[in-house]
N, C-alpha and C positions, 0 to 999 in steps of 0.2 A: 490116800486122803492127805492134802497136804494141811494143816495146821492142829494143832493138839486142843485148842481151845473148846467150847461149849457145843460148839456149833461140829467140828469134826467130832470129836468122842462123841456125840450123841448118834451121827451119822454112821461111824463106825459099829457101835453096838446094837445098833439098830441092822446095818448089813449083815455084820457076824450070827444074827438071831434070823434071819430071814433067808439067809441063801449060807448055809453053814459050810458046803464044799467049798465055800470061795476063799480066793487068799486075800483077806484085810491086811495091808498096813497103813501106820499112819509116819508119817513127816513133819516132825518139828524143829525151827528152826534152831530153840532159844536151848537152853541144858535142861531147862523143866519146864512142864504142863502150866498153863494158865498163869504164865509171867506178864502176860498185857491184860484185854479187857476182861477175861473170864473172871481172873483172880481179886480183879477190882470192882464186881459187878455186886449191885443187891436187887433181885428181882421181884416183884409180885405177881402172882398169881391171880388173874381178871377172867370171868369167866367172858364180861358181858363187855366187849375188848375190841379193837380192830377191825377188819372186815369181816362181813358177814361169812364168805367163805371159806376164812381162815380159822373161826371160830370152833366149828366143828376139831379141829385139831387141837384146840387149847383143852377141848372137854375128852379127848381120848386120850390128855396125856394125865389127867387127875387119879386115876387109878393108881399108878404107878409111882406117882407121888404119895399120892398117902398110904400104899404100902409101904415102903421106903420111910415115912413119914418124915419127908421131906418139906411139908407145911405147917405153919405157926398162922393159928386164928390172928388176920389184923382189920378189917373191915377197909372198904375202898368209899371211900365220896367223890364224886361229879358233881360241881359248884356249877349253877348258873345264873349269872348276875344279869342285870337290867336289860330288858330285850331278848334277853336268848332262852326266854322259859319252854319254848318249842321245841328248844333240843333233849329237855328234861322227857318230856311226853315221849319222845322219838326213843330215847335209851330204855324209859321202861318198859315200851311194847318192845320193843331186841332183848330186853333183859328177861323179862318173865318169860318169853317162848322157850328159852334155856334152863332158868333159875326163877323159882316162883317166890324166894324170900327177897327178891330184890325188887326194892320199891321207892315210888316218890317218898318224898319226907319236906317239909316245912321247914323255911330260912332259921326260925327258932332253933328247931332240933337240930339241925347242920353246924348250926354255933357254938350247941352246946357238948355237940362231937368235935369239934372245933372253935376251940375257941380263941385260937388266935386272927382266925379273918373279919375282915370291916365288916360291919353291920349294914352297911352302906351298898355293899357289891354281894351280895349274897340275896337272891329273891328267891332261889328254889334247889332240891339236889336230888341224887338217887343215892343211896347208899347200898350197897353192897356186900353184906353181913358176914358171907362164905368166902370174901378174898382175905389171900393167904400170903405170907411173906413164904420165898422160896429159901431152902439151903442149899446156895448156888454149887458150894464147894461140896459139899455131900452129894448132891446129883450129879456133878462131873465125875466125882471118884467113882459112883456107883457104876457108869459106863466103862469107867476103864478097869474095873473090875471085871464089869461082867466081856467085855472086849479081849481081856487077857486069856479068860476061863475059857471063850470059844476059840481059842487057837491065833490070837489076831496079837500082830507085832504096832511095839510104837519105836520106833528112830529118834533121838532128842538129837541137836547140834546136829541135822540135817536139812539142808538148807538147798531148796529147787532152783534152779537155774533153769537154763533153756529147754523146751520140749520139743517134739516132733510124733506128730500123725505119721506112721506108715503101715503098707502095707507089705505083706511077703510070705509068699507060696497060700495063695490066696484067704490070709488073713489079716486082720488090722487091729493097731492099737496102739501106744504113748510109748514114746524112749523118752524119761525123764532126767537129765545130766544132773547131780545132786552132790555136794559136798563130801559125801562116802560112795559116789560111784552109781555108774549109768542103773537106770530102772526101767525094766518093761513091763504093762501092764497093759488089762482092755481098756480101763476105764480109769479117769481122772476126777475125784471130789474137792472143788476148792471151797477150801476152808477157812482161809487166811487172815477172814476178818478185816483190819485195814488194810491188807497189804494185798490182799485180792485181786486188786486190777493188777499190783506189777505179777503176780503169779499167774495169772489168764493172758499179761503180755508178753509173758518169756511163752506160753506154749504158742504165740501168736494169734491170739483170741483179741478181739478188739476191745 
């Protein structure tokens, strides 16, 4: 797995809990975890979010969260100003098929959960009661917790360079050239975050 950020540690402990003979590592470039956007990030927690078939994954990772109690009650609002009261309607039928506390609410009540927006631009909202601020940095560590305990290595100040697909004595998989020495593995997780396209273009991935 190359990058130590949100997005690989999550990946990681997530492989090491699901296929436990396997050998995880991970490859980071920097001397420590979450030097770019992880460690700068503040997230919320939306149940009623994104696409519709992504959603189901936002609602299977809540568990886990609030074992962890890794969420702080904050409430979420969706503002809808002049003309676009259609889209209010449209997010509470998505919202209550998930979460049934989430519901329209009136320009008034939206102002006076906020109150610093115009009077002017505010005709309707949904509010959100059960979103959650996340602790980013406490859900990182707890992967690399639970990552470490299943047997799964991380590399810091390793850094991928060029890859190669091959095959031999009829099997296949990644030589990865890296800053402490060649890597073979079956399988490649890029994790990179920004730097993603140039790590899918050293293995020759477009």
């Amino acid at each position: 797995i190359v990058g130590g950020g949100i997005a690989g540690m999550s990946a990681a402990y997530a492989i090491a809990q699901t296929l436990p003979d396997a050998s995880v590592g991970v490859f980071e470039a920097e001397g420590s975890l979450t030097h770019h956007t992880t460690g700068r990030s503040a997230a919320v927690f939306i149940e009623n979010y994104g696409a519709l078939s992504l959603r189901p994954l936002t609602l299977a990772s809540k568990e886990y969260y609030h074992r962890h109690q890794f969420l702080t009650p904050r409430g979420y609002l969706a503002v809808a100003g002049p003309g676009d009261e259609g889209l209010i309607d449209q997010l509470v039928i998505e919202g209550q098929a998930m979460n049934p506390n989430i519901a329209a609410i009136g320009a008034d009540e939206a102002l006076r959960l906020a109150p610093l927006m115009r009077p002017d631009r505010v005709v309707a909202a949904v509010y959100e009661p059960d979103a959650s601020a996340i602790d980013v940095a406490g859900l990182h560590q707890s992967f690399v917790r639970g990552f470490r305990a299943a047997g799964g290595t991380i590399d810091t100040l390793c850094r991928v360079g060029d890859g190669r697909f091959v095959q031999t004595d009829g099997r296949s998989g990644w030589v990865l050239d890296t800053t402490t020495g060649p890597v073979s593995c079956g399988t490649v997780v890029n994790a990179a975050g920004a730097w993603g396209d140039v790590v899918a273009s050293c293995a020759g991935v477009a």
